[in-house]
C-alpha positions as CSV (number, residue, x, y, z in Angstrom):
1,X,0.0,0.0,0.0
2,X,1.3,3.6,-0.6
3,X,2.0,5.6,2.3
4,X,-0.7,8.0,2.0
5,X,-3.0,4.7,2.2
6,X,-1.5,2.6,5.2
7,X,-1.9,6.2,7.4
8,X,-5.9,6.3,6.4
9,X,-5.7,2.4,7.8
10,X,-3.8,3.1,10.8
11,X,-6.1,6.1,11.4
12,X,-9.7,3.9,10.6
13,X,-8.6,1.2,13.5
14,X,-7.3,3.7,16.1
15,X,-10.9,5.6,15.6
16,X,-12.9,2.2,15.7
17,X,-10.5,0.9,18.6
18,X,-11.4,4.4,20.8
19,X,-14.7,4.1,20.0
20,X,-15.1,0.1,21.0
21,X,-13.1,1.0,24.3
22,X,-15.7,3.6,25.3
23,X,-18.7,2.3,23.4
24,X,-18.6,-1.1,25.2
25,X,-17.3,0.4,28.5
26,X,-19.8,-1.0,31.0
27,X,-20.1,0.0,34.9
28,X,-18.7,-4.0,35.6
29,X,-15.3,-3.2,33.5
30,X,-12.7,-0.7,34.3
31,X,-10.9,1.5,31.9
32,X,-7.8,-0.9,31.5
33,X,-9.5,-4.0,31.1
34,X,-11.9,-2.4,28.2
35,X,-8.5,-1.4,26.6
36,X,-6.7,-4.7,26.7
37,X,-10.1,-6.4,25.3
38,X,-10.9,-4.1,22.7
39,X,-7.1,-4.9,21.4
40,X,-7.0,-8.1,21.3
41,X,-10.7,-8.1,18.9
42,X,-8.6,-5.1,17.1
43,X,-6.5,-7.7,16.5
44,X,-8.3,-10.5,15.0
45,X,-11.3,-8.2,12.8
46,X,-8.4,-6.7,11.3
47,X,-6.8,-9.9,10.1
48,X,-10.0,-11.5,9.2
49,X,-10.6,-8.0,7.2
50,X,-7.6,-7.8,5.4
51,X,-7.4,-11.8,4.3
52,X,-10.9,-11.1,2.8
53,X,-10.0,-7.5,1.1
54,X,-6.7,-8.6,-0.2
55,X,-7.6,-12.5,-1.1
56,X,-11.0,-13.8,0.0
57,X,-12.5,-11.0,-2.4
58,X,-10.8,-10.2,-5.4
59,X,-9.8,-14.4,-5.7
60,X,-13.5,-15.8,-5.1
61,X,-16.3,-13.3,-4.3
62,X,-15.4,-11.1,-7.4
63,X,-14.7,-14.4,-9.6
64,X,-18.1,-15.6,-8.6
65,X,-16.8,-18.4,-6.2
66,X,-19.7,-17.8,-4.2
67,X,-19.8,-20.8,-1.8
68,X,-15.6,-21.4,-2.1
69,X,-16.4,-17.8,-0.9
70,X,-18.5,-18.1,2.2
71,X,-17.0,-21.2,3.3
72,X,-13.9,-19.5,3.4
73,X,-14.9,-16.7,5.0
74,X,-16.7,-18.5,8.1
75,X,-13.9,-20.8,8.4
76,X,-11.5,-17.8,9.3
77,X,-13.9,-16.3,11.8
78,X,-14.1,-19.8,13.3
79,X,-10.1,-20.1,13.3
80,X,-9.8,-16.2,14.9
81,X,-12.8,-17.4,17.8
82,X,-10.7,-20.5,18.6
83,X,-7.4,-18.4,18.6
84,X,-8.9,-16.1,20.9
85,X,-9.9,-18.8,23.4
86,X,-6.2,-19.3,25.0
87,X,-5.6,-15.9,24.5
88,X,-8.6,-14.6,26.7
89,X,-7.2,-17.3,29.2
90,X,-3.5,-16.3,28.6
91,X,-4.5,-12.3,29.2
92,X,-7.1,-12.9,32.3
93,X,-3.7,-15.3,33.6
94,X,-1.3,-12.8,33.4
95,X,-2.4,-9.4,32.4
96,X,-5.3,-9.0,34.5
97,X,-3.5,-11.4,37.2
98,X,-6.8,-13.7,38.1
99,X,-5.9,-17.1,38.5
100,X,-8.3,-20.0,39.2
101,X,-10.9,-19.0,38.1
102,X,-13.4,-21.0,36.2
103,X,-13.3,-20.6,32.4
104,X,-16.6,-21.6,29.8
105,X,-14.4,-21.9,27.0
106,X,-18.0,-22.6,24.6
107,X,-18.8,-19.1,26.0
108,X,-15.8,-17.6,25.2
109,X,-15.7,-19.0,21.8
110,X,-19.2,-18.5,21.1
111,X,-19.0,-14.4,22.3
112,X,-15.9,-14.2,20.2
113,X,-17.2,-15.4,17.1
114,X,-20.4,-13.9,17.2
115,X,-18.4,-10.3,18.0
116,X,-15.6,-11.2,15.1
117,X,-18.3,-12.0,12.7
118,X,-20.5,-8.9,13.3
119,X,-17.9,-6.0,12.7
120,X,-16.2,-8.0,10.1
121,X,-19.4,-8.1,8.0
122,X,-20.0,-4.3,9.2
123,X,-16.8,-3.2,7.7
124,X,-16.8,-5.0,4.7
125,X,-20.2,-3.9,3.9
126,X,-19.1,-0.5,4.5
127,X,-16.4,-0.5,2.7
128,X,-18.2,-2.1,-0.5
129,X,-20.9,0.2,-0.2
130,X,-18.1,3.0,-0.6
131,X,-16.7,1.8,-3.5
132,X,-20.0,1.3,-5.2
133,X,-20.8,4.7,-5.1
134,X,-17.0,5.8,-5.8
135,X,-17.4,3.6,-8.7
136,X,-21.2,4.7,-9.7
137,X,-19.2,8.7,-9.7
138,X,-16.1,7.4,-11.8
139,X,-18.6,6.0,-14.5
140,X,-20.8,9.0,-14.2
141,X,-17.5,11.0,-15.0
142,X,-16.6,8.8,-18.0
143,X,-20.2,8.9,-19.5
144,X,-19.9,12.3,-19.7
145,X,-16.9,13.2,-21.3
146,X,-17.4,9.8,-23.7
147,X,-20.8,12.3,-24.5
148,X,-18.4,15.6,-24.7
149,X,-16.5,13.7,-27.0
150,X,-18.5,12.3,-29.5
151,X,-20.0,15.6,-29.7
152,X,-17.0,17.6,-30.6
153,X,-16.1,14.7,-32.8
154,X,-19.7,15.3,-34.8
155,X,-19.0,19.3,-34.6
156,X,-15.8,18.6,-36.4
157,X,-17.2,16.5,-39.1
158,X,-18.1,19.4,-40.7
159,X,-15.0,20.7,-41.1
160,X,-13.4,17.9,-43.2
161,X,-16.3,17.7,-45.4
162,X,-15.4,20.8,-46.7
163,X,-11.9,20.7,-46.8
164,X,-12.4,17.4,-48.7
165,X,-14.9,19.2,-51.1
166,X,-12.0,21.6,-51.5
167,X,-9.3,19.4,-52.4
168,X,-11.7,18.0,-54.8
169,X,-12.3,22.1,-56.2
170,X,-8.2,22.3,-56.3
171,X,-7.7,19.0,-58.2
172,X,-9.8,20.1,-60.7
173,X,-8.1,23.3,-61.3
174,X,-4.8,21.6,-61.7
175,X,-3.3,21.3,-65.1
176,X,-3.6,17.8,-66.3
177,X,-0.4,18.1,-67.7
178,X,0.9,18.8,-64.0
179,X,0.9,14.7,-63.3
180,X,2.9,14.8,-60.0
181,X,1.0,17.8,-58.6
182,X,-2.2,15.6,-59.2
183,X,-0.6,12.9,-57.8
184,X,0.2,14.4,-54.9
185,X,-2.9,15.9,-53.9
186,X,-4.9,12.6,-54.2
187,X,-2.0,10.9,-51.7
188,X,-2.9,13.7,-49.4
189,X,-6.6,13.0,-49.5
190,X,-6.4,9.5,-49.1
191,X,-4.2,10.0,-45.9
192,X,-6.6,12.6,-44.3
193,X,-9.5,10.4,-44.8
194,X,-7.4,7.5,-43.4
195,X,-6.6,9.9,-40.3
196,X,-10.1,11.3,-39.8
197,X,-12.3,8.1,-40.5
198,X,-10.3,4.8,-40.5
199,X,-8.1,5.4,-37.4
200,X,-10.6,5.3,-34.4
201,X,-10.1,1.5,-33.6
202,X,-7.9,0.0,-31.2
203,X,-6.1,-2.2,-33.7
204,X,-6.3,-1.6,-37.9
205,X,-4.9,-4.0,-40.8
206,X,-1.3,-3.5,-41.3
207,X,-1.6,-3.2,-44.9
208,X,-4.0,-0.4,-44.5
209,X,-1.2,1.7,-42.5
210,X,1.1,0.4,-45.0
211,X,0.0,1.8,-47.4
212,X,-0.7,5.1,-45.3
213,X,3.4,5.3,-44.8
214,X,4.2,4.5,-48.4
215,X,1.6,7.5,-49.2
216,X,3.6,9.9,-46.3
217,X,7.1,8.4,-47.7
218,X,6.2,9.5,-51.3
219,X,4.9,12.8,-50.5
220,X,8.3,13.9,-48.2
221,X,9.9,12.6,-50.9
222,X,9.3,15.6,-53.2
223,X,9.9,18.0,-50.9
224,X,13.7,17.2,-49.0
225,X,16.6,17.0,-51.3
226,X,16.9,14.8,-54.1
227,X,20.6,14.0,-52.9
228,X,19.5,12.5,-49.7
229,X,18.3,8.6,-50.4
230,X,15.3,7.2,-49.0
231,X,14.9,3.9,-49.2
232,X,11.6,2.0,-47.8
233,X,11.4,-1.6,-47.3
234,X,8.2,-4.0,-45.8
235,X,9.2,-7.0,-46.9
236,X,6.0,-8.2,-48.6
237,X,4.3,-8.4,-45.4
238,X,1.2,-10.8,-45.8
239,X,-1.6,-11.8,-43.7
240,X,-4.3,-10.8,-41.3
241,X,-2.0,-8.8,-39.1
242,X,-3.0,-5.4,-36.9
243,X,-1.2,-2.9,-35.3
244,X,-2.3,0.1,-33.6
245,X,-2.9,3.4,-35.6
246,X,-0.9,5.4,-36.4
247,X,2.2,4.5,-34.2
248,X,5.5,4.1,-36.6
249,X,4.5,7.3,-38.2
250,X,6.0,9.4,-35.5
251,X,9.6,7.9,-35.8
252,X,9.3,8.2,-39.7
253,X,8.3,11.4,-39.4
254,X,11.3,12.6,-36.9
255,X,13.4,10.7,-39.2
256,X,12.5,12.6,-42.3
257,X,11.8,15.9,-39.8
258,X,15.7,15.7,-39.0
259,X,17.5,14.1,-41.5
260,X,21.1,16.0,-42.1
261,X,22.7,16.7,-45.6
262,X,26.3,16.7,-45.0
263,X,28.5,17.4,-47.5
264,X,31.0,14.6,-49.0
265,X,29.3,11.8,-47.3
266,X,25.8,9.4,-47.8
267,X,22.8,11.1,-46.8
268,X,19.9,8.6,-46.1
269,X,16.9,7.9,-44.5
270,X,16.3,4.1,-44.0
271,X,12.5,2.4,-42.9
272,X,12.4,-1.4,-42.8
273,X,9.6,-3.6,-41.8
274,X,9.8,-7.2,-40.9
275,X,7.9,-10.0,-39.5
276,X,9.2,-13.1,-38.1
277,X,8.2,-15.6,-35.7
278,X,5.2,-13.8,-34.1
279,X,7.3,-10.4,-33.8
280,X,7.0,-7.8,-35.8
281,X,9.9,-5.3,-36.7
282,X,10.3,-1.8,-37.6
283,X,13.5,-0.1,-37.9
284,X,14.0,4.0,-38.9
285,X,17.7,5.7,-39.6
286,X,18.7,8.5,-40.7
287,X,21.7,10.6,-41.5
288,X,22.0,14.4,-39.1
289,X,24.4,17.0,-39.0
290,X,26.8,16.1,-36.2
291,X,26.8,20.0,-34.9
292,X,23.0,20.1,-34.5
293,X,21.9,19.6,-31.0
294,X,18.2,17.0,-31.5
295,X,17.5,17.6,-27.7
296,X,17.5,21.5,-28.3
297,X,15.6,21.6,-31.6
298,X,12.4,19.1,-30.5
299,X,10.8,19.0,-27.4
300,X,10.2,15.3,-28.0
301,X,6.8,15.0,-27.4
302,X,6.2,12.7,-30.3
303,X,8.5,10.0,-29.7
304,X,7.2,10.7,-25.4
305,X,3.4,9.8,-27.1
306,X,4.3,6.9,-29.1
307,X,6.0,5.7,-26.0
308,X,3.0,6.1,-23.6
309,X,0.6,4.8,-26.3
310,X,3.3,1.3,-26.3
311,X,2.9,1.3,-22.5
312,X,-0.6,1.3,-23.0
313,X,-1.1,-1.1,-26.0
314,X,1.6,-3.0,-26.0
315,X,2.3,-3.7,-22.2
316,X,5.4,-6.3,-22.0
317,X,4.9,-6.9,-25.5
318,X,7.4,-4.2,-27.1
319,X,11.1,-3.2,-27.2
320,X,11.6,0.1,-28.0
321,X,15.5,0.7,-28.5
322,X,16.8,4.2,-29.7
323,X,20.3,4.4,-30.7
324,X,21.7,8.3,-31.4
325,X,25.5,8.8,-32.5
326,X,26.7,11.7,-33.7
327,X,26.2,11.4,-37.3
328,X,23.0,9.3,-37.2
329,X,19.9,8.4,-35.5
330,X,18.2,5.0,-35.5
331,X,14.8,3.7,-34.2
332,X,14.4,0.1,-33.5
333,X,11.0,-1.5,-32.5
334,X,9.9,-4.5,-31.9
335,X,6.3,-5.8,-31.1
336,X,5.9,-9.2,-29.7
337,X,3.1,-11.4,-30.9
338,X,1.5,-9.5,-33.3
């Protein structure tokens, strides 16, 4: 438990203990003697709550176990009332110094189990009752902004209808002649629309975003210099296989974003992708000016992204390895059965 947690703990049982020692006080018991008692059932509805909270729920109550459940849960109150029998002898013995006297160890089992069992069921029903309504809040919360959201999200559809209407208007008004311009303005369009209405899903065919990259690739193409080689590679990759949206596009795009053109020496940009044996591989590099800081000239919140949204998707089933030297810059990932 986090620190913040175990003080809320330690401050629930010292207010339930103070109450218990007052509450239960009684004209026939003295101040000291409420005290030790009090503990030593302190001691045992604590156990008993904490083996159900940590194990007794979440393993069979919450898994539907129900009678692996109960019968689990009456045999620890039973164990805790038979513990408590030598102990109540133990601390009348020798804390309380009273000796001979007559012990009903049935009575003494039967109050402790009946006591155990009462403020063990209390708490626990407390406790469940508070997270049902933190929970009832939390999904109140989420309806909401799931509602927010697909309302901006029907606001904005607006918005690329008419730029796609526009691209449409500009296409026509290109000279037929002007082949690459053409070209290049159905690329774009057929990357927005994969953006805007084929990317809200958890997982898309890799051949779809395939062909999304080779449609980015060719486009940067015509803009960087024609003396810096780019070479793409995906290995006729076949199947049914599905990766997350969008999520190489971030390196490719820092690799095309900072690419160097040094004089007298290979300027590249380098994007592989592999599959083998259940893993699939992607690989960017690209050439930089050694003299050009990368930490000063990108705040790095792509690569930061793409790395939360592995965490996320991909938990214990990536390797994201990034190897920068001072003439190139090289993006390994790896994602395990896909």
């Amino acid at each position: 438990m986090k620190k913040g947690s175990i003080i809320y703990h330690l401050l629930f049982w010292l207010f339930a203990y103070v109450c218990w020692i007052f509450v239960f006080r009684n004209s026939t018991l003295v101040l000291t003697h409420a005290i030790t008692i009090q503990f030593c059932y302190l001691l045992f509805i604590a156990a008993n709550y904490y083996f159900n909270t940590l194990y007794n729920i979440p393993q069979l109550l919450n898994k539907k176990k129900y009678l692996e459940f109960g019968g689990l849960f009456i045999l620890a109150i039973v164990i805790s009332a038979v513990v408590r029998v030598p102990v109540s002898m133990l601390v009348t013995i020798y804390v309380f110094k009273v000796s001979g006297a007559p012990f009903n160890y049935l009575a003494i089992f039967y109050n402790s189990f009946v006591n155990i069992l009462f403020w063990v069921v209390l708490i626990l029903a407390g406790k469940m009752i508070a997270e049902k309504i933190r929970s009832e809040i939390y999904i109140e919360k989420i309806e909401k902004e799931k509602a927010a959201n697909e309302l901006n999200y029907l606001r904005a559809q607006f918005n690329p209808h008419f730029l796609f209407n526009s691209i449409n208007s500009i296409y026509g008004h290109i000279d037929k002649s002007n082949k690459l311009a053409r070209e290049m303005l159905l690329s774009f369009s057929e990357m927005l629309r994969y953006q805007l209405y084929e990317c809200n899903v958890e997982q898309i065919e890799l051949t779809r975003e395939l062909n999304y990259i080779k449609n980015y690739i060719e486009l940067q193409k015509s803009r960087i210099d024609e003396r810096i080689k780019v070479l793409f590679c995906d290995g006729q990759i076949g199947g049914n296989l599905k990766i997350a949206p969008l999520l190489l596009i971030t390196f490719i795009e820092n690799a095309f974003k900072y690419v160097g053109f040094n004089e007298g020496r290979d300027n590249y940009i380098n994007i592989s992708l592999t599959h083998n044996n259940g893993m699939l591989i992607f690989k960017a590099s690209n050439s930089k000016d050694g003299c050009i800081n990368r930490v000063e000239n990108s705040s790095g919140l792509g690569v930061a992204n793409a790395k939360r949204l592995l965490e996320l998707i991909y938990p214990d089933k990536h390797l994201l390895q990034i190897d920068e030297q001072e003439d190139s810059y090289e993006v390994t990932l790896t994602l395990i059965d896909v």
